[in-house]
N, CA, C, O and CB atoms as a CASP TS submission, in Angstrom:
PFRMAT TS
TARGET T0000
AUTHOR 0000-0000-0000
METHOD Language model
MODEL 1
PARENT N/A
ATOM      1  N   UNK     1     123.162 -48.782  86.615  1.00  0.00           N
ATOM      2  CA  UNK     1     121.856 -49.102  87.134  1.00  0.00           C
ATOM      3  C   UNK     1     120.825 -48.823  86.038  1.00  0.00           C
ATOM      4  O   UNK     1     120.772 -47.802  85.352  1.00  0.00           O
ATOM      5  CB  UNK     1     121.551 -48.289  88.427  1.00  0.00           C
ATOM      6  N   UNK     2     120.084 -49.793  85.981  1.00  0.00           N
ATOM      7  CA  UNK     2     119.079 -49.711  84.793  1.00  0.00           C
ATOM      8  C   UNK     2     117.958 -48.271  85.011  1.00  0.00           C
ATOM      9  O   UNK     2     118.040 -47.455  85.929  1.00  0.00           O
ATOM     10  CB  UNK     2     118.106 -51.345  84.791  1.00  0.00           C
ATOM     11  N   UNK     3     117.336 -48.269  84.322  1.00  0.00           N
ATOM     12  CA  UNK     3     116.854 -46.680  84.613  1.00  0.00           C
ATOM     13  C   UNK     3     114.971 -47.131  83.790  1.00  0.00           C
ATOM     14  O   UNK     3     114.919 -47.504  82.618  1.00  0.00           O
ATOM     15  CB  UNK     3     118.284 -44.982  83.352  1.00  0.00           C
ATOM     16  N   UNK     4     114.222 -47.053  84.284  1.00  0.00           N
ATOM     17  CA  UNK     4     112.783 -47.533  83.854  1.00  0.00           C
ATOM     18  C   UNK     4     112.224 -46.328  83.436  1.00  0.00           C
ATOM     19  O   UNK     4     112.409 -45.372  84.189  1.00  0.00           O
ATOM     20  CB  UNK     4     111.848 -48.247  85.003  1.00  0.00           C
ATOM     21  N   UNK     5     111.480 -46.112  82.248  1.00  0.00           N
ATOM     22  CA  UNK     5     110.800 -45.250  81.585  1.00  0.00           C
ATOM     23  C   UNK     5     109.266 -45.606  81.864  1.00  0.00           C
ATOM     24  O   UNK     5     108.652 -46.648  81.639  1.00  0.00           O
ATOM     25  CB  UNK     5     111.241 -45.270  80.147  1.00  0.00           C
ATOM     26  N   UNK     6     108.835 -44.354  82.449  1.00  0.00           N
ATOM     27  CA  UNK     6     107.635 -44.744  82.413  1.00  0.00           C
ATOM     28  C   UNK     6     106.715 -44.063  81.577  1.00  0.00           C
ATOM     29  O   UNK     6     106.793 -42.923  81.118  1.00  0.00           O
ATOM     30  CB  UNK     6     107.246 -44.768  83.529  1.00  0.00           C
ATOM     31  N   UNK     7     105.854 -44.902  81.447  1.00  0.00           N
ATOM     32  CA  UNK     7     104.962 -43.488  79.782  1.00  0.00           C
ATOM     33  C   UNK     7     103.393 -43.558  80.673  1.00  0.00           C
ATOM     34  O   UNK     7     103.103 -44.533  81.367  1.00  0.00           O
ATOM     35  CB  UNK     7     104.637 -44.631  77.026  1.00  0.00           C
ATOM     36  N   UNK     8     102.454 -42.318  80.500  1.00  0.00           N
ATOM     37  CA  UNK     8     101.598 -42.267  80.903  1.00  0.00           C
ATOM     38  C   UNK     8     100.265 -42.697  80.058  1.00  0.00           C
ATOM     39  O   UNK     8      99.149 -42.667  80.578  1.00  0.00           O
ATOM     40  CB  UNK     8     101.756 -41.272  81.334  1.00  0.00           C
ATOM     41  N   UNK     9     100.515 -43.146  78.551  1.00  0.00           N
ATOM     42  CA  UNK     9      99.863 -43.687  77.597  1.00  0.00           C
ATOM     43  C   UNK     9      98.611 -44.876  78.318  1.00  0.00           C
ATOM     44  O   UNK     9      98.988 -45.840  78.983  1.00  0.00           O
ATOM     45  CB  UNK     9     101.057 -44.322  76.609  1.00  0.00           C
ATOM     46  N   UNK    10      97.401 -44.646  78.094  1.00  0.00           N
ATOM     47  CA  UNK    10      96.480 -45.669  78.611  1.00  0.00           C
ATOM     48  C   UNK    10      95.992 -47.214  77.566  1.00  0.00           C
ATOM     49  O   UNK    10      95.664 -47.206  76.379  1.00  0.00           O
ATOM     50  CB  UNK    10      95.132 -44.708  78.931  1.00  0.00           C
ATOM     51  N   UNK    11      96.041 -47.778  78.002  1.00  0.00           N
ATOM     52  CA  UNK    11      95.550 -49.211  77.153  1.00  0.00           C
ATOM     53  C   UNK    11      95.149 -49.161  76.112  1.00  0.00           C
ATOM     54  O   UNK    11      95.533 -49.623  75.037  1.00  0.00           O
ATOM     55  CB  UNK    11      94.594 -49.951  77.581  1.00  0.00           C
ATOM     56  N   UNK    12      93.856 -48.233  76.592  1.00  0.00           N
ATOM     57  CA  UNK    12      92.804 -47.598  75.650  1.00  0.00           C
ATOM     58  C   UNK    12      93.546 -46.759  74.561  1.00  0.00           C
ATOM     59  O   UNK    12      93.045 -46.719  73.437  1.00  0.00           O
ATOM     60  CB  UNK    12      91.748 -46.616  76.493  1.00  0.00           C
ATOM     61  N   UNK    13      94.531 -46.187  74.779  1.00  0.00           N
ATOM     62  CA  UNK    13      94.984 -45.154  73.363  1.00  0.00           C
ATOM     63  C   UNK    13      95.788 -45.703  73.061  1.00  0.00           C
ATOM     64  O   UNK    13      96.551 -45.007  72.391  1.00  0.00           O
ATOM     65  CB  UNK    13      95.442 -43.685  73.351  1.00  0.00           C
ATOM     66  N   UNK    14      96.187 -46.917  73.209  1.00  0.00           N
ATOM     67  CA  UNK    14      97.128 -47.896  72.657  1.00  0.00           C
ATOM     68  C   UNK    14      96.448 -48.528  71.505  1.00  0.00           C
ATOM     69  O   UNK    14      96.836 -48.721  70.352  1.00  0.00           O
ATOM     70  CB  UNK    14      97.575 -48.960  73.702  1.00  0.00           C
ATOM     71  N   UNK    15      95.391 -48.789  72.074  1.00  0.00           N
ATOM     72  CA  UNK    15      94.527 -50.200  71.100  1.00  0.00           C
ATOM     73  C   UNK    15      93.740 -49.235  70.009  1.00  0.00           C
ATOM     74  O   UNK    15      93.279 -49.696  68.964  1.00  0.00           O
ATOM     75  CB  UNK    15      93.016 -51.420  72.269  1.00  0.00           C
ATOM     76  N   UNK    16      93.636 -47.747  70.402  1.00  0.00           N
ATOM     77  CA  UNK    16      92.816 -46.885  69.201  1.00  0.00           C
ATOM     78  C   UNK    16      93.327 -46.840  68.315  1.00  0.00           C
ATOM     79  O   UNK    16      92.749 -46.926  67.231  1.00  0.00           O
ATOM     80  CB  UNK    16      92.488 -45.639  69.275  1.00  0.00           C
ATOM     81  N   UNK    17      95.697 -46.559  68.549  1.00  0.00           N
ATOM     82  CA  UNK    17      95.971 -46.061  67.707  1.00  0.00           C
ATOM     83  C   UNK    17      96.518 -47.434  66.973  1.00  0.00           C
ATOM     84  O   UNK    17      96.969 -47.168  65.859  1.00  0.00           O
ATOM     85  CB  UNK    17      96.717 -44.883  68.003  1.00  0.00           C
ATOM     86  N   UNK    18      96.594 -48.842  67.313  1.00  0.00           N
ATOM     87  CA  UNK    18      96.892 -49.897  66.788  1.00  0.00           C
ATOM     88  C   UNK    18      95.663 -49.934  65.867  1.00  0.00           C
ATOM     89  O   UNK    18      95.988 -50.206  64.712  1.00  0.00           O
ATOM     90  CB  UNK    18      97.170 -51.012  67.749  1.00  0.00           C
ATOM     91  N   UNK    19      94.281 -49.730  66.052  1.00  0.00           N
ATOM     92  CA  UNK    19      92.989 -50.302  65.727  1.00  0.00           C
ATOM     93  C   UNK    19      92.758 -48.654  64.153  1.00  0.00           C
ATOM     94  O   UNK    19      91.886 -48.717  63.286  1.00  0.00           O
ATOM     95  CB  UNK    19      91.544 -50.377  67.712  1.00  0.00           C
ATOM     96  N   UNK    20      93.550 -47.733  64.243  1.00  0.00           N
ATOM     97  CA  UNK    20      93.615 -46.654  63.501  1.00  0.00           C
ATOM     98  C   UNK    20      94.524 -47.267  62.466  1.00  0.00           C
ATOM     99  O   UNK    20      94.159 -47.306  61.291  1.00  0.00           O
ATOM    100  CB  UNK    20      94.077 -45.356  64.233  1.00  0.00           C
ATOM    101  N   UNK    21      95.734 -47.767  62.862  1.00  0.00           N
ATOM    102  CA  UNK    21      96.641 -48.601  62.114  1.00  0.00           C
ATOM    103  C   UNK    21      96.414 -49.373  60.698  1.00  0.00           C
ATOM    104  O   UNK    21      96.813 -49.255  59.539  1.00  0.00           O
ATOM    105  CB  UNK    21      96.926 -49.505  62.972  1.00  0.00           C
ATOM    106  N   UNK    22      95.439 -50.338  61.532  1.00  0.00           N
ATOM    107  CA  UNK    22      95.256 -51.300  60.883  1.00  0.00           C
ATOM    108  C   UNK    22      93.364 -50.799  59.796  1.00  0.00           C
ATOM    109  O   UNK    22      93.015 -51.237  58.700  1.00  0.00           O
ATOM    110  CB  UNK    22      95.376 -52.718  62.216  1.00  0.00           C
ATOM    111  N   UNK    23      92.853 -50.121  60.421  1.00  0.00           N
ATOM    112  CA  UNK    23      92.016 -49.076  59.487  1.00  0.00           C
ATOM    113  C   UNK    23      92.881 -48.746  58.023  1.00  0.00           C
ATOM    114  O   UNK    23      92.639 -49.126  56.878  1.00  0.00           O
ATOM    115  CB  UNK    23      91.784 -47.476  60.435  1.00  0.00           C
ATOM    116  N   UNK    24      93.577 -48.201  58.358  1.00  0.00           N
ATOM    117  CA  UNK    24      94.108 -47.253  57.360  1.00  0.00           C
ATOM    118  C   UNK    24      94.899 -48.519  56.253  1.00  0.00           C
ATOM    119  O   UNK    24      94.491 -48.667  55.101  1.00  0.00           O
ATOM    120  CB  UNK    24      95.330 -45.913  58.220  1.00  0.00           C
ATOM    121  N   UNK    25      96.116 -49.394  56.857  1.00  0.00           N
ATOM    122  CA  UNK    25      96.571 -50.289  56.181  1.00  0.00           C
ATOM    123  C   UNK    25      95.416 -50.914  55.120  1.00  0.00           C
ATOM    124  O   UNK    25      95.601 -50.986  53.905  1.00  0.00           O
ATOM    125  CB  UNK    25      97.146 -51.196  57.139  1.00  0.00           C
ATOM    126  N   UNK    26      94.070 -51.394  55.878  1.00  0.00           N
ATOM    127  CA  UNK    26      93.149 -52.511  54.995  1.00  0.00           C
ATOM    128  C   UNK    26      92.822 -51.083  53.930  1.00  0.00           C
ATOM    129  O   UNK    26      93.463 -51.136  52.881  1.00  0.00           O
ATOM    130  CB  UNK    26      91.374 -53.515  56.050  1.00  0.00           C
ATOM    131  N   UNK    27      92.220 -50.261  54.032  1.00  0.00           N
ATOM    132  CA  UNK    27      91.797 -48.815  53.161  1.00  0.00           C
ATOM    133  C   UNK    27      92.846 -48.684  51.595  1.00  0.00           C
ATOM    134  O   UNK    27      92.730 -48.589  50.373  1.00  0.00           O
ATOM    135  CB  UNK    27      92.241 -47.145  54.429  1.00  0.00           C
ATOM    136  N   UNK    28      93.735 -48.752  52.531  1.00  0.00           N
ATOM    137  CA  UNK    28      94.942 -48.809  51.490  1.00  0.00           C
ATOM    138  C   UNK    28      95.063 -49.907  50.852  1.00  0.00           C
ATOM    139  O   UNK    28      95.539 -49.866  49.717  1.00  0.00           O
ATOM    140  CB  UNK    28      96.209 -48.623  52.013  1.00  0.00           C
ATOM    141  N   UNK    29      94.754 -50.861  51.290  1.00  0.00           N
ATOM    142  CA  UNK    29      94.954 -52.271  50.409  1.00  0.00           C
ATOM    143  C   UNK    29      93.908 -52.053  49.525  1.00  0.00           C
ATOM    144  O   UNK    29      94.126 -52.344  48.349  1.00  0.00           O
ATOM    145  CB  UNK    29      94.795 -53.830  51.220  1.00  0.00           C
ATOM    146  N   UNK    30      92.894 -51.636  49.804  1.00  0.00           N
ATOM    147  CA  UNK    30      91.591 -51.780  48.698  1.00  0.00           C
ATOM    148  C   UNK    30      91.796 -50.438  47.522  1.00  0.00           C
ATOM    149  O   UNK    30      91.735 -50.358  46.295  1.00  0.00           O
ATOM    150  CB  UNK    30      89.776 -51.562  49.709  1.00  0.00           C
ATOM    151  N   UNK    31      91.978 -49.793  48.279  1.00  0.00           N
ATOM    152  CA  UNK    31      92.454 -48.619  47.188  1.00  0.00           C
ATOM    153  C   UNK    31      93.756 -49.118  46.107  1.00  0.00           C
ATOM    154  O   UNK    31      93.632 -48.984  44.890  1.00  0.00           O
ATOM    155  CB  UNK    31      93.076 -47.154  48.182  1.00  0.00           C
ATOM    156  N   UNK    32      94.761 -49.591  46.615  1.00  0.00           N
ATOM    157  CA  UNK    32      95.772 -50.172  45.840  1.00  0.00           C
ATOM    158  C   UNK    32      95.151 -51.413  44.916  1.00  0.00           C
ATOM    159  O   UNK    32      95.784 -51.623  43.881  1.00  0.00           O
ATOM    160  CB  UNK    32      96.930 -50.656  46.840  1.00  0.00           C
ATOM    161  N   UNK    33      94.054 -52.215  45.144  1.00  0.00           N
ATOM    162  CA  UNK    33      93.296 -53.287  44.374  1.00  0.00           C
ATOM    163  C   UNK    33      92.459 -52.585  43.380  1.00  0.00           C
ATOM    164  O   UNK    33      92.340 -53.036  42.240  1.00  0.00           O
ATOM    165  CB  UNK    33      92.382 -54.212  45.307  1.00  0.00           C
ATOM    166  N   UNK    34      91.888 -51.526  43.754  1.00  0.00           N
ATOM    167  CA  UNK    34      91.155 -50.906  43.152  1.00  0.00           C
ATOM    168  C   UNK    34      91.954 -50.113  42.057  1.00  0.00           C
ATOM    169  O   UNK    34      91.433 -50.235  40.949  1.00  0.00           O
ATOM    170  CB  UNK    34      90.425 -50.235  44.029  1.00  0.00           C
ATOM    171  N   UNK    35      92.862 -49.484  42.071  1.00  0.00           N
ATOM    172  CA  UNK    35      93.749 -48.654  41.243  1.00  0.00           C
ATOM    173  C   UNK    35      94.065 -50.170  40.217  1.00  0.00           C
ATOM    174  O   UNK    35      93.496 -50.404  39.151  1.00  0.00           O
ATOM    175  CB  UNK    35      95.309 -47.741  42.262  1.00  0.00           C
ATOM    176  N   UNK    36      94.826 -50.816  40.703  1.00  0.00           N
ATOM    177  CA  UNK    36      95.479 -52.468  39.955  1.00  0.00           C
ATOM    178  C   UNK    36      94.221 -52.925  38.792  1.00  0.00           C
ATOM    179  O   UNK    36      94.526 -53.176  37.626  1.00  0.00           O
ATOM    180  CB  UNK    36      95.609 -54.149  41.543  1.00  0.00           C
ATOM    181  N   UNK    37      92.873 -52.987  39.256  1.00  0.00           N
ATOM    182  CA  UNK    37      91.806 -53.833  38.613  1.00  0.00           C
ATOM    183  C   UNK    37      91.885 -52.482  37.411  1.00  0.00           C
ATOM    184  O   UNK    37      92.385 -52.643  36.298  1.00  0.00           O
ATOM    185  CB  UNK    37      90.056 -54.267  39.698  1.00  0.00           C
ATOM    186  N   UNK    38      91.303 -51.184  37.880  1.00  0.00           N
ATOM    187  CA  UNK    38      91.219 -50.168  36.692  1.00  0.00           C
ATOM    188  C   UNK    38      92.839 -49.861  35.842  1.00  0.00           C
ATOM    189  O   UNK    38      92.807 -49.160  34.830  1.00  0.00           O
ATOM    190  CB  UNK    38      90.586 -48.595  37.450  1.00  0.00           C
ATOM    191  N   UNK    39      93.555 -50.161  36.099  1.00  0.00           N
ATOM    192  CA  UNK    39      94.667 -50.259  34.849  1.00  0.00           C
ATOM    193  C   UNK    39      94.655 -51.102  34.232  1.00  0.00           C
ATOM    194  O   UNK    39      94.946 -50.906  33.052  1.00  0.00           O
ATOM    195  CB  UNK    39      95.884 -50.267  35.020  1.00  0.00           C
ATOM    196  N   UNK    40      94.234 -52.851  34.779  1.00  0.00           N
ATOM    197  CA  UNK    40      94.267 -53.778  33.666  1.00  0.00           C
ATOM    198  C   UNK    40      93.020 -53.793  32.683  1.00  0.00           C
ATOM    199  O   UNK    40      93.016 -54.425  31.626  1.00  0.00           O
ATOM    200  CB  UNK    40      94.439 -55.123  34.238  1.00  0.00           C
ATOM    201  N   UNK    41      91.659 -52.803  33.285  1.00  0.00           N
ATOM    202  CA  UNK    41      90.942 -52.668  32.819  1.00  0.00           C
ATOM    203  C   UNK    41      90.917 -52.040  31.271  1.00  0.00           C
ATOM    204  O   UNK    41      90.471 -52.400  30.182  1.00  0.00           O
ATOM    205  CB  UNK    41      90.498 -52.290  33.652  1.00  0.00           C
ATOM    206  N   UNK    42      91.652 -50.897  31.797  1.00  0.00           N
ATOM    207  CA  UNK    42      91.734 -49.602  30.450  1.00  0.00           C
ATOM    208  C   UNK    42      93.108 -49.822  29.842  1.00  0.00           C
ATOM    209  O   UNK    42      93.602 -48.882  29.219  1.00  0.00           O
ATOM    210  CB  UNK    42      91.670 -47.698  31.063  1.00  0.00           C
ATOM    211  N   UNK    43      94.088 -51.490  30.005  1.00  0.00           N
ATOM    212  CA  UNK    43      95.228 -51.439  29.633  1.00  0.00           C
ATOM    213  C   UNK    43      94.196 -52.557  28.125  1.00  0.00           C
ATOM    214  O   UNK    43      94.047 -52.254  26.941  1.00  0.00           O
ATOM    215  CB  UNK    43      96.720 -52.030  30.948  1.00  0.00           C
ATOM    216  N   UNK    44      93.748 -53.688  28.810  1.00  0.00           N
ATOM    217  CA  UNK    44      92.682 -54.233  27.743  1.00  0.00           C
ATOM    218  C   UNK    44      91.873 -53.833  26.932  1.00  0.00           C
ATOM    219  O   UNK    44      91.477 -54.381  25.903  1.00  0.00           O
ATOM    220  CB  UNK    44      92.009 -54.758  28.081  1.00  0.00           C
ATOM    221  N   UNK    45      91.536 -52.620  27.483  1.00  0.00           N
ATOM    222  CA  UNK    45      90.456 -52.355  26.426  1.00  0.00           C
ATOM    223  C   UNK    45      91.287 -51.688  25.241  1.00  0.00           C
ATOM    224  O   UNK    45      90.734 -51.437  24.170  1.00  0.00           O
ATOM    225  CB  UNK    45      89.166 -51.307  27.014  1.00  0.00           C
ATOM    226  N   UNK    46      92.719 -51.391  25.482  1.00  0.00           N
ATOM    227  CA  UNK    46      93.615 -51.209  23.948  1.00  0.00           C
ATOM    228  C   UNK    46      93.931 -51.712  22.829  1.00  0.00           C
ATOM    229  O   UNK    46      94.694 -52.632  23.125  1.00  0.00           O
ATOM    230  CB  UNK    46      94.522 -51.135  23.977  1.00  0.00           C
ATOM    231  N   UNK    47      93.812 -51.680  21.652  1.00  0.00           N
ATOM    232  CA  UNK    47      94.079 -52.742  20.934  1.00  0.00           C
ATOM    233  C   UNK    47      95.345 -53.330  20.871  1.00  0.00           C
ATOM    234  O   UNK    47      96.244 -52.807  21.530  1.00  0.00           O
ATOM    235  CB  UNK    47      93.752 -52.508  19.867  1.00  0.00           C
ATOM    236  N   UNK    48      95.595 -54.392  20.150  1.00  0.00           N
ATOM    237  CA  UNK    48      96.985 -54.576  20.163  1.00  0.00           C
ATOM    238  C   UNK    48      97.977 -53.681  19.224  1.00  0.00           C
ATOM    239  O   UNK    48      99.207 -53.716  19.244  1.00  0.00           O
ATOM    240  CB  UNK    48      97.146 -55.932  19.847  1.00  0.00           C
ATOM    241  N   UNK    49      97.062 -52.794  18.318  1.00  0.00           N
ATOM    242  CA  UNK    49      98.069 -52.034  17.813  1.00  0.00           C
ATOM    243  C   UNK    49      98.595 -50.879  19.159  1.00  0.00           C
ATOM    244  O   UNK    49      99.746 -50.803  19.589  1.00  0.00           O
ATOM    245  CB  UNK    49      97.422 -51.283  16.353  1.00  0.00           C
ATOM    246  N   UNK    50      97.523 -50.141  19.590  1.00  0.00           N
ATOM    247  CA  UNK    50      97.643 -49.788  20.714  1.00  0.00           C
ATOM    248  C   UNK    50      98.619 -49.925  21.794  1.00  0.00           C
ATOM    249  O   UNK    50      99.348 -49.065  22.286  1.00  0.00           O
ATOM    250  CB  UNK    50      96.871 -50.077  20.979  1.00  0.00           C
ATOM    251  N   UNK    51      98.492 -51.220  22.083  1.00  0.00           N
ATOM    252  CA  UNK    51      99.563 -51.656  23.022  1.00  0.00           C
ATOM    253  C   UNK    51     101.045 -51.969  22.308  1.00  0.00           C
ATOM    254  O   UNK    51     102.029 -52.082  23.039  1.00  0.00           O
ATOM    255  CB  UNK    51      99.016 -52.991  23.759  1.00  0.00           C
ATOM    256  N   UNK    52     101.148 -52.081  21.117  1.00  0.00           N
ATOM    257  CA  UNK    52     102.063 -52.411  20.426  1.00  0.00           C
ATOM    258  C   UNK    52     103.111 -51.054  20.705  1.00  0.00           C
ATOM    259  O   UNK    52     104.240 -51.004  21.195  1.00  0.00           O
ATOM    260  CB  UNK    52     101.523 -52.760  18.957  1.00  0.00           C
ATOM    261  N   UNK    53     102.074 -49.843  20.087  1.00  0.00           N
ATOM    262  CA  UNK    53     102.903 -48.588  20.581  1.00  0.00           C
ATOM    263  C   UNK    53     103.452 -48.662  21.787  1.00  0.00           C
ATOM    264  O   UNK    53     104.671 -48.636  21.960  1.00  0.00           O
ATOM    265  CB  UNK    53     102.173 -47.410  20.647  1.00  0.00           C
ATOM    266  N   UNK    54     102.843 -48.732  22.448  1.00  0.00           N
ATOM    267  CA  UNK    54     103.114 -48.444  24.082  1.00  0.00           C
ATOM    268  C   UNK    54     104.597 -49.520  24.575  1.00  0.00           C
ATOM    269  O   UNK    54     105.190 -49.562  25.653  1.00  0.00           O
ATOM    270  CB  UNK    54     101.358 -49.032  25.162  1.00  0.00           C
ATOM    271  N   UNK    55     104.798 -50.174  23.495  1.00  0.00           N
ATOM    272  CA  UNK    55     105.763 -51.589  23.943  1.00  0.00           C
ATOM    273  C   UNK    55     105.378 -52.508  24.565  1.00  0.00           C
ATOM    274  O   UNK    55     106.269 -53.219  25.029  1.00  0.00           O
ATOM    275  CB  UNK    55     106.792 -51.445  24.695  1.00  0.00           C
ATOM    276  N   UNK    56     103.778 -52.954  24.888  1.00  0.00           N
ATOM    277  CA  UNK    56     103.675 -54.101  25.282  1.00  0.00           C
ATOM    278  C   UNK    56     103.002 -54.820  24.382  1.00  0.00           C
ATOM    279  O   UNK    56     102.661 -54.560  23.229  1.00  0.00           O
ATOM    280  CB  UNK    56     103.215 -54.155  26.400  1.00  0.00           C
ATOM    281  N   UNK    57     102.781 -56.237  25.405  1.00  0.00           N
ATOM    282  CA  UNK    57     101.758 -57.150  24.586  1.00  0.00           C
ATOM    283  C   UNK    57     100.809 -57.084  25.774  1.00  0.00           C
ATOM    284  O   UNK    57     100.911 -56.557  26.881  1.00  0.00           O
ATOM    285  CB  UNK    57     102.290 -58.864  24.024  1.00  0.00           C
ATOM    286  N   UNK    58      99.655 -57.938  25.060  1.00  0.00           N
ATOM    287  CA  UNK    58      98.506 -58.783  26.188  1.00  0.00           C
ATOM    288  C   UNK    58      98.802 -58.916  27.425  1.00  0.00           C
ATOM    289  O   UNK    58      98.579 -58.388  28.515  1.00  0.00           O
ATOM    290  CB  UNK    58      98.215 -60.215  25.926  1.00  0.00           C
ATOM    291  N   UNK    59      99.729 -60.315  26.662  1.00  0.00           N
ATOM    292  CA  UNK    59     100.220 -61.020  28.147  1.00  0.00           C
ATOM    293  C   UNK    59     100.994 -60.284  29.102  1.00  0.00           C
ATOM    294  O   UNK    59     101.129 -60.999  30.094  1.00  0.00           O
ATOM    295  CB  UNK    59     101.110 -62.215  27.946  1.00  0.00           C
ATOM    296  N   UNK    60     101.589 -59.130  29.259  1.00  0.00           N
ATOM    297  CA  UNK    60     102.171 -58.083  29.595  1.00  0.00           C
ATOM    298  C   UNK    60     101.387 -57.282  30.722  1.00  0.00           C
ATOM    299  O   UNK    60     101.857 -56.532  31.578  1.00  0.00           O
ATOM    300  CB  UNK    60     102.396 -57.386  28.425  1.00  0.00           C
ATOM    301  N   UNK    61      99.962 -57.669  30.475  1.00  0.00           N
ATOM    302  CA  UNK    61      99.291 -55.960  30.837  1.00  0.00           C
ATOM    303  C   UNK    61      99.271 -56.412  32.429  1.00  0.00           C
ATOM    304  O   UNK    61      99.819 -55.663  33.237  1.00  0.00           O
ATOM    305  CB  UNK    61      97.241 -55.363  29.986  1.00  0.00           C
ATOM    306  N   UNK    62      98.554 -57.805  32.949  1.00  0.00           N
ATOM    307  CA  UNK    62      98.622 -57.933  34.681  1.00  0.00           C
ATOM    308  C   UNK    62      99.794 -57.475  35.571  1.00  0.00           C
ATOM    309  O   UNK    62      99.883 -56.845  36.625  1.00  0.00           O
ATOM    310  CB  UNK    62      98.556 -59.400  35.079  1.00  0.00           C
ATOM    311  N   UNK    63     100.665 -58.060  34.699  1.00  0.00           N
ATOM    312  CA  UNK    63     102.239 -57.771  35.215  1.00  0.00           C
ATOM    313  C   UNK    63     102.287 -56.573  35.349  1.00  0.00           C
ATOM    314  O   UNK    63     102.428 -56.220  36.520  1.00  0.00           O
ATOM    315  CB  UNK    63     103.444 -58.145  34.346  1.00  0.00           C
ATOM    316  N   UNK    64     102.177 -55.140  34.013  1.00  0.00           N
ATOM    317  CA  UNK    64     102.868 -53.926  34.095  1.00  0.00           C
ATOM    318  C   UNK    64     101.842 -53.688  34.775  1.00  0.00           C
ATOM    319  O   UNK    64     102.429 -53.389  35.815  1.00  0.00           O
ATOM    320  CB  UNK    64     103.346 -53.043  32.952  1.00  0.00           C
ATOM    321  N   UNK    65     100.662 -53.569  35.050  1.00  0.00           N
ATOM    322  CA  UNK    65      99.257 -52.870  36.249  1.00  0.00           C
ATOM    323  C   UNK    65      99.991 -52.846  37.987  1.00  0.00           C
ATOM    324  O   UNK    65     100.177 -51.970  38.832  1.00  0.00           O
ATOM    325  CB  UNK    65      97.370 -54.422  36.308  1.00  0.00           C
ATOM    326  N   UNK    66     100.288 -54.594  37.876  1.00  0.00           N
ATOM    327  CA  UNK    66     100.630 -54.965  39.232  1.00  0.00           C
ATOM    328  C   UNK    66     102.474 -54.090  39.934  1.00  0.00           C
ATOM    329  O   UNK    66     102.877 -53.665  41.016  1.00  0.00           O
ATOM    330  CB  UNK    66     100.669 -56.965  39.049  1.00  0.00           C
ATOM    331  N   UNK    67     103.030 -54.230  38.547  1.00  0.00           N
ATOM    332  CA  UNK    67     104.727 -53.210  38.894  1.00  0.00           C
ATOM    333  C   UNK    67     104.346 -51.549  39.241  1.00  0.00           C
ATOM    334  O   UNK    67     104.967 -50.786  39.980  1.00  0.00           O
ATOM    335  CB  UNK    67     106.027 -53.109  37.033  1.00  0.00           C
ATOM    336  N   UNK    68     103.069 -51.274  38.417  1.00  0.00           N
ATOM    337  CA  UNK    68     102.827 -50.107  38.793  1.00  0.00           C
ATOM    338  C   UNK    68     101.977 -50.047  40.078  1.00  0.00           C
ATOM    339  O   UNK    68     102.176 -49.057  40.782  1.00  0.00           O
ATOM    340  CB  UNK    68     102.289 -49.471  37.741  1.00  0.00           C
ATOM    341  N   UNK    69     101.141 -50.863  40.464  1.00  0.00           N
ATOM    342  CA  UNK    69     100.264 -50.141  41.522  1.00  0.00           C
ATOM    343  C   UNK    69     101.639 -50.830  42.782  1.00  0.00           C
ATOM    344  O   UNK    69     102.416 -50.074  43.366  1.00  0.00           O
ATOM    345  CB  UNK    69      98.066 -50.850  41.668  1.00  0.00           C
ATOM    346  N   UNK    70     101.640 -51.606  42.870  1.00  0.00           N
ATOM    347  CA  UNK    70     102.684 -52.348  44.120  1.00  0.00           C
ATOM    348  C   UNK    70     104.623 -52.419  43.994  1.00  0.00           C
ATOM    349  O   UNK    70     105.361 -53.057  44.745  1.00  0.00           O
ATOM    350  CB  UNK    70     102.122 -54.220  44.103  1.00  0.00           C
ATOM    351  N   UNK    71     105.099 -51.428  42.645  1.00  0.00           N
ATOM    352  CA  UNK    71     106.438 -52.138  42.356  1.00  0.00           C
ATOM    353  C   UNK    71     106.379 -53.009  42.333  1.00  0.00           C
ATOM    354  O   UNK    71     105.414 -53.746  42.534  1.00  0.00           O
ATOM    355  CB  UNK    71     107.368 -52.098  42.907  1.00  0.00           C
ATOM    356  N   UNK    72     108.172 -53.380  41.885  1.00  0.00           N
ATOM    357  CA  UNK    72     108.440 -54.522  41.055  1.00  0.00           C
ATOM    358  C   UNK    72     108.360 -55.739  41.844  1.00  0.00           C
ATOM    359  O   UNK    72     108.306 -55.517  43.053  1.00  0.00           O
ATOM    360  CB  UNK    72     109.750 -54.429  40.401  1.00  0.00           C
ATOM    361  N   UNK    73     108.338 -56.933  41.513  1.00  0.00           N
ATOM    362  CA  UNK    73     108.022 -57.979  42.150  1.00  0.00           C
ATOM    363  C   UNK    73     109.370 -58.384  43.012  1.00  0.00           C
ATOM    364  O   UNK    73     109.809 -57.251  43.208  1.00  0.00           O
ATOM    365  CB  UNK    73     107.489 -59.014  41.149  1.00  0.00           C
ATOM    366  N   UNK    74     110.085 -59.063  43.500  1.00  0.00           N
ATOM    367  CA  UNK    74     111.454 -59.315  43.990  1.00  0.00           C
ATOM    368  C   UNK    74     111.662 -60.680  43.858  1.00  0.00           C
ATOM    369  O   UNK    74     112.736 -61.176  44.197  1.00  0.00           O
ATOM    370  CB  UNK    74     111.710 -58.885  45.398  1.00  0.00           C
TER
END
């Protein structure tokens, strides 16, 4: 016999903690954009000898900003 769970949770603290959720997710997205823009920032302003050390090139720097703030691509 099936057995029904009942939860005493109201609508209302459903939709706060969905609406807390999705707060925090967008926060995080901008913070993660924000971290991404300031690495390609201060990865450019290196020279290429600079970056040469480091093992990259130019064309390199969006890519390694973006593996670092989000991992690797798939």
């Amino acid at each position: 016999m099936p057995t029904t769970l009942n939860t005493s949770r109201s609508a209302a603290a459903v939709l706060g903690e969905d609406l807390s959720a999705a707060v925090y997710a967008a926060m995080q997205r901008v913070v993660n954009y924000r971290t991404y823009r300031r690495t390609v920032n201060e990865l450019s302003q290196l020279s290429a000898h600079d970056l040469a050390d480091l093992g990259l090139h130019r064309s390199e720097i969006r890519r390694v900003a973006h593996e670092t703030v989000y991992g690797h691509r798939s």
